[in-house]
C-alpha positions as CSV (number, residue, x, y, z in Angstrom):
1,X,18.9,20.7,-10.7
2,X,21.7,18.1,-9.4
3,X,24.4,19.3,-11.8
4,X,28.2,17.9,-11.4
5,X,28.9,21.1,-9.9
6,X,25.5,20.9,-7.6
7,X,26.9,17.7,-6.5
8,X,30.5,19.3,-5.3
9,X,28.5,21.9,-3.7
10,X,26.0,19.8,-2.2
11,X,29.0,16.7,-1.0
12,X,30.7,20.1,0.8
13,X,28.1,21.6,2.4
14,X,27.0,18.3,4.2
15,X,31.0,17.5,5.3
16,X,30.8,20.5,7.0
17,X,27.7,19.2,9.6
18,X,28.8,15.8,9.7
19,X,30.0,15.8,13.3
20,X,26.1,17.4,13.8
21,X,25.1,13.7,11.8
22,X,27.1,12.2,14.4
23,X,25.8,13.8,17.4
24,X,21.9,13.1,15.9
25,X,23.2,9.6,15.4
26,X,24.4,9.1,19.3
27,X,21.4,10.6,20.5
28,X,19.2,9.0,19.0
29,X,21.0,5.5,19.5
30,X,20.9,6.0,23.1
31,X,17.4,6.6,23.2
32,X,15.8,3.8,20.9
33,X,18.7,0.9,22.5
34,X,17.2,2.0,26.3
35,X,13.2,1.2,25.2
36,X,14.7,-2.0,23.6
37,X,15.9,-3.1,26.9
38,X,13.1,-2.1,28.6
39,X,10.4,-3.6,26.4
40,X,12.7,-7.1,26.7
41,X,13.1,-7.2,22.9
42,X,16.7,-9.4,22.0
43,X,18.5,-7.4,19.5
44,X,21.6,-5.6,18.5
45,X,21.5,-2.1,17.4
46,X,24.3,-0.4,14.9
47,X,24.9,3.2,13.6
48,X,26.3,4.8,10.7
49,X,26.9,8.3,9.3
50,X,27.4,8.3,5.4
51,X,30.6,9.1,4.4
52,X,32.0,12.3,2.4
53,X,32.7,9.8,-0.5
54,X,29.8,7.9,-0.3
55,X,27.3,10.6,-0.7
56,X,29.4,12.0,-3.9
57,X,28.4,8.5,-5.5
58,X,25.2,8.5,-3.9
59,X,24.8,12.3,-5.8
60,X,26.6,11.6,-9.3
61,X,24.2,8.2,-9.6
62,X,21.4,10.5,-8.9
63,X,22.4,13.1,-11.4
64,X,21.5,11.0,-13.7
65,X,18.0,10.6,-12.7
66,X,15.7,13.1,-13.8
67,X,13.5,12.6,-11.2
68,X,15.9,12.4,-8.6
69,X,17.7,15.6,-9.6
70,X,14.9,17.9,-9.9
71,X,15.0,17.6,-6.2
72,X,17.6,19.4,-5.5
73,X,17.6,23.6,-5.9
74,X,20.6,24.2,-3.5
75,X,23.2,22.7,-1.7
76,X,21.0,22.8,1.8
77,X,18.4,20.5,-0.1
78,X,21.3,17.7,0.4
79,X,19.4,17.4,3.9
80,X,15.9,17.2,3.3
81,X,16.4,14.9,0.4
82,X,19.0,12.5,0.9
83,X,17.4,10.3,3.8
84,X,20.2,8.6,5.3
85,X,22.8,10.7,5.9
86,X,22.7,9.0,9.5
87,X,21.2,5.5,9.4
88,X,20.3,3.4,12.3
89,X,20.0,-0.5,12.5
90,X,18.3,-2.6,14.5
91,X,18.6,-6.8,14.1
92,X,16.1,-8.6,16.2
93,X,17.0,-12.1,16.9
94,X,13.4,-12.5,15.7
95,X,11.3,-12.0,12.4
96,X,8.5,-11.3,14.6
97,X,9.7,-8.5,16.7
98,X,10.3,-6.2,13.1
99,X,6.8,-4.2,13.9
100,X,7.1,-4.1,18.0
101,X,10.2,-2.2,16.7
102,X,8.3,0.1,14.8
103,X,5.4,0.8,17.0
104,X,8.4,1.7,19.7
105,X,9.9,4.3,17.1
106,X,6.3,5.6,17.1
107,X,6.1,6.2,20.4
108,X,9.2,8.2,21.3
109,X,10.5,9.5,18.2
110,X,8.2,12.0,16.0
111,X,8.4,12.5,11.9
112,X,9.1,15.2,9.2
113,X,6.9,17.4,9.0
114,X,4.4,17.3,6.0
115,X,5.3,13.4,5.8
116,X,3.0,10.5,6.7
117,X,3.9,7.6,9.6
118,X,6.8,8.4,9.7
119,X,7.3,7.7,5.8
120,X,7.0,4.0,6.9
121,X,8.0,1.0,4.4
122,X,8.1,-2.9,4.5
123,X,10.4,-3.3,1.5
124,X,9.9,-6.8,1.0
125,X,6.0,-5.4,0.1
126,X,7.4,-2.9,-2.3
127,X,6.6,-3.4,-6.3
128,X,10.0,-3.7,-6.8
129,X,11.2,-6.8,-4.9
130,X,7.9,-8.8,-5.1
131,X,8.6,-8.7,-8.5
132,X,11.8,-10.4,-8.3
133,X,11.6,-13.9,-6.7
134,X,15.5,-13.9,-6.2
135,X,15.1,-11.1,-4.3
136,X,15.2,-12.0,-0.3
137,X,15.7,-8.3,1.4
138,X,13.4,-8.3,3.8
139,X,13.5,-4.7,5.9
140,X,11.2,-1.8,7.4
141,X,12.6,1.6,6.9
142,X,11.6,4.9,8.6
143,X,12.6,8.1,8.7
144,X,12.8,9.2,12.9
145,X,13.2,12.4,14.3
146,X,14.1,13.9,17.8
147,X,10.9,15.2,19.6
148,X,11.4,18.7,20.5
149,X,11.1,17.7,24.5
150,X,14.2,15.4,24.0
151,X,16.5,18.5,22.6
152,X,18.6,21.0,25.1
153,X,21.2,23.9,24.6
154,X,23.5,21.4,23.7
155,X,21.2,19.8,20.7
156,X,19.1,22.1,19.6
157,X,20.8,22.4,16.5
158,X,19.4,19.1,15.6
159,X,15.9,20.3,15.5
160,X,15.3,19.9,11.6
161,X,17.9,16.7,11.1
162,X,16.3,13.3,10.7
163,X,17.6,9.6,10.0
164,X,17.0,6.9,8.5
165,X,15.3,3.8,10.7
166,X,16.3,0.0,9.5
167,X,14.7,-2.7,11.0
168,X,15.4,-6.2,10.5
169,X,15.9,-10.1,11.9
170,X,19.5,-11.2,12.0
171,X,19.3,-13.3,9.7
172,X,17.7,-11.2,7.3
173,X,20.4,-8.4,7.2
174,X,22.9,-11.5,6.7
175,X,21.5,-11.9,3.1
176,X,20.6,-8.2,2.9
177,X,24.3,-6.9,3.3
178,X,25.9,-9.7,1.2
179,X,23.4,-9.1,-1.7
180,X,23.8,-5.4,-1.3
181,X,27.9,-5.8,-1.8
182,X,27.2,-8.6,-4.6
183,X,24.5,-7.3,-6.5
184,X,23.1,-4.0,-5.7
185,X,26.5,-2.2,-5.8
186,X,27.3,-4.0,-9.5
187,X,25.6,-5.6,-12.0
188,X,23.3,-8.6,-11.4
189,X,23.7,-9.9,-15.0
190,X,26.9,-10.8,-14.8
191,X,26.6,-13.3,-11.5
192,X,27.6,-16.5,-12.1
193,X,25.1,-19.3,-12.2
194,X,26.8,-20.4,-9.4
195,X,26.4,-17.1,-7.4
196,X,23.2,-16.7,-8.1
197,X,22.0,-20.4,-6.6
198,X,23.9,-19.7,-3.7
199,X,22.4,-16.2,-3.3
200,X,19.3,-17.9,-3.8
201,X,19.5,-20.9,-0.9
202,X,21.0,-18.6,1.6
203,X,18.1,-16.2,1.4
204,X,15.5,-19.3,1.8
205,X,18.0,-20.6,4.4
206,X,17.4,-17.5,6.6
207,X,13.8,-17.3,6.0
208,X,13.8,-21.4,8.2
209,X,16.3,-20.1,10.2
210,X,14.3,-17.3,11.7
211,X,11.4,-19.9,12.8
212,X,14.6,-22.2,14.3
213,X,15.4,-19.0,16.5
214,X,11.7,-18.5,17.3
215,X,11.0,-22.4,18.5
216,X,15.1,-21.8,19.9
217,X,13.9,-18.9,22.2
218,X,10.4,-20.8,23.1
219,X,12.1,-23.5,24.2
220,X,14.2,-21.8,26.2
221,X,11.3,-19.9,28.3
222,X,9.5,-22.7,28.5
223,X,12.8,-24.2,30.3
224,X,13.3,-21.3,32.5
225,X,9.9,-21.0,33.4
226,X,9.7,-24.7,34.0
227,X,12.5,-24.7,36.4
228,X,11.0,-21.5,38.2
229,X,7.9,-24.0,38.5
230,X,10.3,-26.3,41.2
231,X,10.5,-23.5,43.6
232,X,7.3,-22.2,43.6
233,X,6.1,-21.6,46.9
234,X,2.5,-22.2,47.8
235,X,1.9,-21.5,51.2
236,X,-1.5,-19.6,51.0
237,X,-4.8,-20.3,48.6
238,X,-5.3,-17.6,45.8
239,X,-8.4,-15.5,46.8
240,X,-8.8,-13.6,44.2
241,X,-9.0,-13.0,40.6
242,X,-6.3,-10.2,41.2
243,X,-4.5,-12.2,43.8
244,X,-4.4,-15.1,40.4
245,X,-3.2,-12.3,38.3
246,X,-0.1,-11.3,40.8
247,X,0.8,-15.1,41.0
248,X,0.7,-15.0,37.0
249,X,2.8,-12.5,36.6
250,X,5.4,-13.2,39.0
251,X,6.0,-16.9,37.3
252,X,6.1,-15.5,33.7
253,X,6.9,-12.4,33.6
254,X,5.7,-9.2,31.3
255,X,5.8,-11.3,28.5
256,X,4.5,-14.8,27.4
257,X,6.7,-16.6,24.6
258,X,8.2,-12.8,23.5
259,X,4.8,-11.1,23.5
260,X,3.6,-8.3,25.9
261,X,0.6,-10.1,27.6
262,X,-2.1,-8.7,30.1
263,X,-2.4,-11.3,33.2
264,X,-5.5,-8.5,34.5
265,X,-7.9,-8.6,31.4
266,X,-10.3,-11.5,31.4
267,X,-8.4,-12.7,35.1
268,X,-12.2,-13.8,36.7
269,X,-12.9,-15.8,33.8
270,X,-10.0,-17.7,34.5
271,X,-9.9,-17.4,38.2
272,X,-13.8,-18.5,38.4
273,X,-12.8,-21.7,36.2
274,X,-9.9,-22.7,38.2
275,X,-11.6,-22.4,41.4
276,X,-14.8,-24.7,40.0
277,X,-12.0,-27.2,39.8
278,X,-10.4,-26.4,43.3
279,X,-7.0,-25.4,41.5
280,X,-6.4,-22.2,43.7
281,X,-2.8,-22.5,44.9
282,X,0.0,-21.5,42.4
283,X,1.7,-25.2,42.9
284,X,-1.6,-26.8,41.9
285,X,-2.2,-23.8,39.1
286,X,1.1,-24.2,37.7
287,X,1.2,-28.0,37.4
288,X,-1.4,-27.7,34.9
289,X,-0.7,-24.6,33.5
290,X,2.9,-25.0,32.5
291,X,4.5,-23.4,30.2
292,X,4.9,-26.5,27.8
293,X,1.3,-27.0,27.6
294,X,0.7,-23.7,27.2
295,X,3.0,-23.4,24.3
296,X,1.6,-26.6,22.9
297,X,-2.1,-25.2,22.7
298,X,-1.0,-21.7,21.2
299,X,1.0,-23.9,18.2
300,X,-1.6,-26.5,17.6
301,X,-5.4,-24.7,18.9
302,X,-4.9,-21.2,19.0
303,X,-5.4,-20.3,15.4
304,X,-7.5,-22.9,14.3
305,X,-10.3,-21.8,17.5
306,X,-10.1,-18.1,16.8
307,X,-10.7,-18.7,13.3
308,X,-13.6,-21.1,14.5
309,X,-14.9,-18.0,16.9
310,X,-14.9,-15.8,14.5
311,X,-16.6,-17.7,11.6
312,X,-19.7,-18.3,14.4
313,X,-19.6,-14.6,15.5
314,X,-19.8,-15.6,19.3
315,X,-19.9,-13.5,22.3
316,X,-17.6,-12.7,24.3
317,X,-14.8,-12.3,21.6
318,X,-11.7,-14.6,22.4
319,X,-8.4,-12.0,23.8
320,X,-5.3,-14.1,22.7
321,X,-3.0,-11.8,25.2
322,X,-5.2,-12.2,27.9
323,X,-6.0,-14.9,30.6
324,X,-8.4,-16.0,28.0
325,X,-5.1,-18.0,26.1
326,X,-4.6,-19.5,29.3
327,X,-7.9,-20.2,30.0
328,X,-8.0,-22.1,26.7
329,X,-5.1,-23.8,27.8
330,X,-6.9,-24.8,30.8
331,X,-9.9,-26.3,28.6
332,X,-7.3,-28.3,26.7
333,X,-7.3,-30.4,29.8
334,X,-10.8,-29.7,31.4
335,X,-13.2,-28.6,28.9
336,X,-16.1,-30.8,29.4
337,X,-15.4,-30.3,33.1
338,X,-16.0,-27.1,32.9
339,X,-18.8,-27.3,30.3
340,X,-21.2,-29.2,32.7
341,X,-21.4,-26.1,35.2
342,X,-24.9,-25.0,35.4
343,X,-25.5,-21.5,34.5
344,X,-27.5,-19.9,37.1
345,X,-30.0,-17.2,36.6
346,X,-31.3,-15.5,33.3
347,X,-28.5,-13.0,32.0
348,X,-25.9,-14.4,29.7
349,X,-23.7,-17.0,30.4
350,X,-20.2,-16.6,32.1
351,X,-17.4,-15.9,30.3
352,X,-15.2,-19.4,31.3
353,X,-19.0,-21.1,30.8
354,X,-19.3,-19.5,27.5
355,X,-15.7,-20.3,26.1
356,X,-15.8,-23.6,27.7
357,X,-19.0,-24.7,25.5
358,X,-17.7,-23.4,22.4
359,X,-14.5,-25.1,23.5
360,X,-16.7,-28.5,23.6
361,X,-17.7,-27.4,20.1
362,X,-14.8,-26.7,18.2
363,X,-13.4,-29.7,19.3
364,X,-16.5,-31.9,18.3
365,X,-16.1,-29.7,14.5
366,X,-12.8,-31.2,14.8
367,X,-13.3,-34.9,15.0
């Protein structure tokens, strides 16, 4: 049981490993800020190893949970229990990039054993805060730990230590870490009326924020990919569908408005469409495929037609990270061009034929 004296015992034991909380902590760091970079995801990552101090406090409040502090048999159990004796954060300048996050922890870190997903958690979800409608924190937490392949003489001692994994927007841990020193380290019933408004504007005020950023950063692709578009060079007709796919790539990049997106799936769709309308150079291709258009069909169509895909159960399904979102893109401009191509012999339809009639058809549900 978590007794007074379990908690002096237990507050000890854990100073004396706390430079092995910092070592986990730099490790691990390193490792999660390096796949950040390399997946292109915008975001600032922070690190902290609980104080002696803090975990007494954290300890004596626990003591007085009976749940808590039938946890605790010995002094070693401070480890297993206490989850974030080392805590990493990670802000993304987007909401949206919270799970990509996560699915990256996945992939290179592993989990305690005997736990679930890596004891995964969307807070905002929780019984707790949906409860409360003044309540704006807005976080994933995980609990990550060092796959044996990433330990060596110098770190094997870390085999058995975990930490804890926050994840949120930048604007979310704004309101996050002034509500935690306001109200989660005191008592909420005695905020001001005053407080409390302001509390309550500031978290709505990062929730509109977060889709400023988003259209902030869009904009600012679109703009960069615009001005690529000026010195384009295109000396020789595309020939192929992967020959289409190399040109894509090269003019966007691995990502299309900040998500990973596959320029070979569903490429001879596309190619075979553009090359019906004798758009096979990348100057001609990206004159009416730029980026602003393409934007402006994925914000006004793209939702709206999958839902209308799905509703009709039509074949081939529609691949939103594919050349299919650009083909759709293309049939913003060309659609009943591309509708009137005769289908030839008696197998099914080709794919650019078959989204470019239910193109023709969504639109007419939509007038």
């Amino acid at each position: 049981m978590l007794t007074q004296e379990m908690v002096v015992e237990c507050t000890n034991e854990y100073h004396k490993a706390i430079d092995r909380m910092y070592k986990l902590l730099l490790i691990t760091t390193e490792k999660l800020e390096a796949e950040l970079k390399r997946h292109k995801i915008m975001a600032r990552v922070s690190g902290r190893v609980k104080t002696r101090d803090s975990l007494a406090r954290k300890l004596a409040k626990w003591s007085g949970d009976d749940t808590k502090k039938s946890l605790f048999t010995s002094k070693h159990d401070v480890f297993s229990v206490v989850g974030d004796l080392a805590a990493i954060r990670v802000m993304t300048y987007v909401e949206q990039d919270r799970e990509r996050v996560a699915s990256i922890a996945r992939e290179i870190f592993t989990h305690r054993p005997g736990r679930e997903d890596f004891e995964y958690e969307v807070k905002e979800s929780s019984a707790r805060i949906k409860k409360d409608e003044s309540n704006h924190y807005r976080a994933t937490h995980m609990q990550i730990r060092l796959r044996p392949s990433d330990l060596n003489e110098k770190s094997d001692n870390l085999n058995d230590d975990h930490c804890e994994l926050q994840i949120t927007s930048m604007l979310a841990h704004v309101w996050n870490e002034i509500e935690h020193d306001i109200v989660y380290k005191g008592d909420k019933s005695i905020l001001s009326d005053d407080e409390k408004s302001a509390l309550e504007s500031l978290g709505l005020l990062t929730k509109t924020g977060d889709n400023i950023i988003v259209n902030l950063i869009n904009a600012n692709v679109v703009r960069e990919a615009e001005e690529q578009l000026k010195v384009v060079q295109a000396s020789e007709e595309l020939t192929s569908a992967e020959a289409l796919s190399e040109a894509l790539y090269d003019f966007y990049g691995e990502y299309i408005f900040g998500a990973s997106f596959d320029f070979w799936k569903n490429n001879a769709a596309l190619f075979a469409a553009l090359k019906h309308l004798k758009l096979t150079s990348p100057r001609k291709i990206f004159e009416v495929l730029t980026p602003s258009h393409v934007l402006s069909v994925s914000k006004s169509d793209l939702k709206p037609f999958t839902r209308f895909c799905a509703k009709n159960n039509q074949r081939p399904a529609f691949a939103k990270d594919t050349c299919d979102l650009l083909l759709i893109a293309l049939l913003a401009k060309f659609g009943t061009e591309l509708a009137q191509q005769k289908h030839q012999g008696m197998g099914p339809r080709p794919r650019q034929l078959a989204f470019a009639l239910r193109w023709e058809a969504y639109v007419s549900s939509r007038s």
